[in-house]
FITOR-460204 format. One record per atom (N, C-alpha, C): residue in one letter; z, x, y. Coordinates in steps of 0.2 Angstrom, whole numbers, plus 5000, padded with zeros to 4 digits. Layout:
aZXY;...
END
This chain:
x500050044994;x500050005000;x500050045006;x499550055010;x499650075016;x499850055022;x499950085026;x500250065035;x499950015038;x499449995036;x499249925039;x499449885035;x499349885031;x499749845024;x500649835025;x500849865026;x501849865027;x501849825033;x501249855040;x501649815045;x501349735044;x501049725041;x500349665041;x500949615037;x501349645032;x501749615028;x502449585032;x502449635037;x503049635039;x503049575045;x502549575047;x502449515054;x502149465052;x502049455046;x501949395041;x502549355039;x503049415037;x503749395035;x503949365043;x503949395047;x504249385051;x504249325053;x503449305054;x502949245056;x503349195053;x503449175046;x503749115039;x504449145043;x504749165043;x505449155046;x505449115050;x505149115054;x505149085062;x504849035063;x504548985055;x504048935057;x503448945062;x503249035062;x502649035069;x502049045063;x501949055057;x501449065055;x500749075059;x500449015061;x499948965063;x499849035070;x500349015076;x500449045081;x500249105079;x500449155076;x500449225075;x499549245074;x499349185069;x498849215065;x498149195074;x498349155075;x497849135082;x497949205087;x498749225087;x498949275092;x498149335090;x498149365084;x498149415079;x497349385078;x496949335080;x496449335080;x496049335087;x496549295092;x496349335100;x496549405103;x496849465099;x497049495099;x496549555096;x496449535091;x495849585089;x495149555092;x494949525095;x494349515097;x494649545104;x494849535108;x495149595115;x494949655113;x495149695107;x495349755106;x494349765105;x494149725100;x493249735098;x492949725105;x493249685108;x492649715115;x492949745120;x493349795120;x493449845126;x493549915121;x492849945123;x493050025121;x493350035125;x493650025131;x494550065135;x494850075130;x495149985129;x495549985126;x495850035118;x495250025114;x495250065108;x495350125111;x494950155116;x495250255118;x496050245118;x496150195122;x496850205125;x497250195119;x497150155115;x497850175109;x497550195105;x497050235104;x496950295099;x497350345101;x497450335108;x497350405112;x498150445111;x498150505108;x498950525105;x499150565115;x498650575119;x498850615125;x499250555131;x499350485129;x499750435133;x500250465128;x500850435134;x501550455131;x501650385128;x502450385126;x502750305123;x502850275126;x502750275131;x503050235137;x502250215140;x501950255141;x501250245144;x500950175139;x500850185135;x500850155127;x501050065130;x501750085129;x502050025129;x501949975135;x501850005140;x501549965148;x501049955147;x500449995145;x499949975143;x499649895141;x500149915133;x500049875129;x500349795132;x500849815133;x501049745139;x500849705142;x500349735146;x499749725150;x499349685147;x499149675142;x498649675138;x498849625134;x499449615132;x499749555128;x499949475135;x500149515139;x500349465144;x499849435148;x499049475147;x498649445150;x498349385144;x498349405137;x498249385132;x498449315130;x499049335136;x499449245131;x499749255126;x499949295122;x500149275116;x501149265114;x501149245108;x501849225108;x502449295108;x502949265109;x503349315112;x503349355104;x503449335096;x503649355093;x503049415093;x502349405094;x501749435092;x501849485098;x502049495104;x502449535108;x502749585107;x503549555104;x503949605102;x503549635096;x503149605090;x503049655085;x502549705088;x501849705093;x501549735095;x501949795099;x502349765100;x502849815107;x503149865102;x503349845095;x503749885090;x503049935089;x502349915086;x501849935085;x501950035089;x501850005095;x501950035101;x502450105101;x502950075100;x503450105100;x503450165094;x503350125088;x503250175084;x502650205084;x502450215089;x501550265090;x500950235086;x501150195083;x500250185077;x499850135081;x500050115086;x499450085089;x498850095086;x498650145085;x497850165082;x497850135076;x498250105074;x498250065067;x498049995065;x498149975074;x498149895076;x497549855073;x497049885075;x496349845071;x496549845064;x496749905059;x496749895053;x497349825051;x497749825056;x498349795054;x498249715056;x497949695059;x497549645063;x497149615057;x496649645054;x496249645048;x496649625042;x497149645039;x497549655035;x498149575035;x498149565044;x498749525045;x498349455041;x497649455044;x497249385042;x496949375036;x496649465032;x496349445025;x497249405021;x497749445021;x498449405018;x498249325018;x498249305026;x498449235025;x497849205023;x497149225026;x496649195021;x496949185013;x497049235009;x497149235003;x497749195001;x498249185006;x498649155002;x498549085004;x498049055006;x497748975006;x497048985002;x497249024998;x496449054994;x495849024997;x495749065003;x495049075006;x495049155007;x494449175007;x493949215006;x493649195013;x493649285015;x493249275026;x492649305021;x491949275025;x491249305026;x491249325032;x491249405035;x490749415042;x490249395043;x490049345046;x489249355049;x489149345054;x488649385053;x488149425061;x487649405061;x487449375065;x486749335069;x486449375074;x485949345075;x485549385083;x485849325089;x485949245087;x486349225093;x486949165090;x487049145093;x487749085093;x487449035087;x487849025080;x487748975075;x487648915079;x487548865079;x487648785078;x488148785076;x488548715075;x488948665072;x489048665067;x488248635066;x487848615058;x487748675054;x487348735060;x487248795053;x487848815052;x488448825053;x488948855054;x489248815048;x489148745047;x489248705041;x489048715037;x488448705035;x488148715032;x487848795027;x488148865032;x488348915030;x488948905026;x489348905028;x490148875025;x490248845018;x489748785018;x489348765010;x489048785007;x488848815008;x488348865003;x488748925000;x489048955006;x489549015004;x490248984998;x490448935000;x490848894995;x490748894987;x489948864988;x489748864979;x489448934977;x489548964982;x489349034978;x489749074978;x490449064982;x490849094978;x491449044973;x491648974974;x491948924970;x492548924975;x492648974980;x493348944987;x493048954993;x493648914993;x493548885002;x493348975007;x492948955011;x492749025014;x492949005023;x493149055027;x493349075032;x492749115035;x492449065039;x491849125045;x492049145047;x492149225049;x492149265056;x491549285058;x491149245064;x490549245066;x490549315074;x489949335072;x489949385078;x489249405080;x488849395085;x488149405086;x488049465088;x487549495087;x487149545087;x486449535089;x486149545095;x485549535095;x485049585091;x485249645091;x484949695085;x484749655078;x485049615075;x484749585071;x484149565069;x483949555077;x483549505077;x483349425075;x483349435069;x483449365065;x483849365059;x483649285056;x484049295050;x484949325050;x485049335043;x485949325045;x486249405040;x486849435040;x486849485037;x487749445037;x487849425030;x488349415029;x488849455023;x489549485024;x489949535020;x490549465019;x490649475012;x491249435008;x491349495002;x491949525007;x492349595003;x492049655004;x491749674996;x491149734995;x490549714994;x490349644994;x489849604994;x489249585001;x488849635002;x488349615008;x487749575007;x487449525008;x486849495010;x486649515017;x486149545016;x485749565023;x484849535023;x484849455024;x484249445027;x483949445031;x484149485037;x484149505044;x483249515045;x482949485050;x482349535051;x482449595054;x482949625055;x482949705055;x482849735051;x483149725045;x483349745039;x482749755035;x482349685036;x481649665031;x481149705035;x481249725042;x480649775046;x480749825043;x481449845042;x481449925040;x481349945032;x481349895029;x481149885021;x480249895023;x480149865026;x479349865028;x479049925029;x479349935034;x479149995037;x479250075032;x479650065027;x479950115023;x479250125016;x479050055014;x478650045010;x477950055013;x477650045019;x477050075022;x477050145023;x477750175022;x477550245022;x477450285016;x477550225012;x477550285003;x476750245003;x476450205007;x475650175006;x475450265008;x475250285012;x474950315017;x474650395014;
END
């Protein structure tokens, strides 16, 4: 079990102590999307050259612009304290594959080139259900590099029918023509 793994354990347990479960997991899913779109942010608590204290105000800043619960707070603030900030995304990751699994759902990432619909987004969701037999959890994210089509990962398992993917397939088999 690793460090994302103890503390992911540990603000779960905390979470069920306190009847915050629900709140925590929303915190830890607004939380890690902050952290995915600010390169700052990721330098700065990679960064071992802030002191503890630099850290901790930072990180402050950043939860209080955040919204999030005081519990999701204090644990982050613990995070901090103990210097592994750099561990956050893994821990973030770890906090929500747990609760996925323990409502036995299974997250697929999928990447698109723009914003699902309703329907597809439904209709993804049903398909990915009978083909793996549980309930499945989207974490959707666009990429216009895709181009098209969709590039979906559930665990070590990739689908990539992306038109990136299929140009570059293309492109690799007209050079073995030539």
């Amino acid at each position: 079990m690793g460090l994302a793994d103890r503390y992911a354990d540990a603000l779960i347990e905390l979470a069920d102590d306190t009847g915050a479960v629900e709140s925590v997991e929303a915190d830890v899913k607004r939380l890690r999307d902050v952290l995915a779109d600010s390169a700052d942010l990721q330098r700065f608590i990679a960064s071992p050259a802030y002191s503890r204290a630099e850290h901790l105000q930072g990180v402050g800043a950043v939860l209080e612009q955040a919204e999030v619960s005081e519990i999701t707070k204090k644990f982050i603030s613990l995070v901090a304290s103990n210097r592994r900030l750099f561990a956050l995304a893994a821990i973030f990751e770890a906090v929500l594959a747990k609760l996925a699994e323990r409502r036995g759902e299974v997250t697929a990432s999928v990447t698109s080139a723009k914003e699902l619909t309703a329907k597809q987004k439904d209709a993804l969701a049903k398909a990915l259900k009978k083909a793996t037999g549980r309930e499945v959890s989207l974490d959707l994210a666009v990429d216009p590099k895709v181009l098209g089509g969709l590039v979906v990962q559930i665990g070590s398992r990739m689908v990539d029918s992306s038109l990136r993917s299929q140009l570059q397939r293309l492109q690799l088999a007209m050079k073995g023509v030539g």
